[in-house]
N, C-alpha and C positions, 0 to 999 in steps of 0.2 A: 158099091152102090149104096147110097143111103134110101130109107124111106120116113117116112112119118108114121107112129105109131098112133090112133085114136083113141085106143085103150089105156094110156100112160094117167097115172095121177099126177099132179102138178098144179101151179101156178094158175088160174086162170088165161087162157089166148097162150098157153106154150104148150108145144109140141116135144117129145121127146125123139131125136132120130136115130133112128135104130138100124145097125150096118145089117145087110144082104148078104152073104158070104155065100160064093158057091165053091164046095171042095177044097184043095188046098188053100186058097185065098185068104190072104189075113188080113184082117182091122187094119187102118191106115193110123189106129192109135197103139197099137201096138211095138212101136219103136220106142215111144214115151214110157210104155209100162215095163218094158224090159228094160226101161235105165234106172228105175227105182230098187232100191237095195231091198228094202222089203221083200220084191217078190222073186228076188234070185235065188237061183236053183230050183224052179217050178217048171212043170215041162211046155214045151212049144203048147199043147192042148188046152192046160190051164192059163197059160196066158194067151190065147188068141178068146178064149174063156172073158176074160177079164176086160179084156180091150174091144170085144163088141159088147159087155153092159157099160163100158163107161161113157160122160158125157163131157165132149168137150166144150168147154164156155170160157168165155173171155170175159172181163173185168177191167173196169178204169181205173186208171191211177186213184192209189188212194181208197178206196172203195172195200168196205168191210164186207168179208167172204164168209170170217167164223166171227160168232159173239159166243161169250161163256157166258154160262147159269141160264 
């Protein structure tokens, strides 16, 4: 279950959603983070960790995500 957080800093009119987790239950982002090398070898805790702060967002073709400087 997701909900909306009030309390999130951001963007003006965006909401951050912040997963619900009851007991064993894990993030529905969590299959994503365990395929990144980075965080392998980290235990199930640290990444269920990981995967209820993350946010998922989607982007158009084309559409700058990172600038440098």
């Amino acid at each position: 279950m997701l909900a909306a957080s009030g309390a999130d800093a951001g963007p003006a009119g965006w909401r951050r959603l912040v997963p619900m987790l009851s007991g064993g239950e894990s993030s529905p982002l969590k299959a994503h983070v365990e395929k990144i090398d980075f965080f392998a070898g980290l235990e199930d805790k640290l990444l269920n960790k990981l995967a209820e702060a993350a946010i998922a967002r989607e982007y158009a073709q084309n559409e700058t995500i990172v600038r440098q400087g």
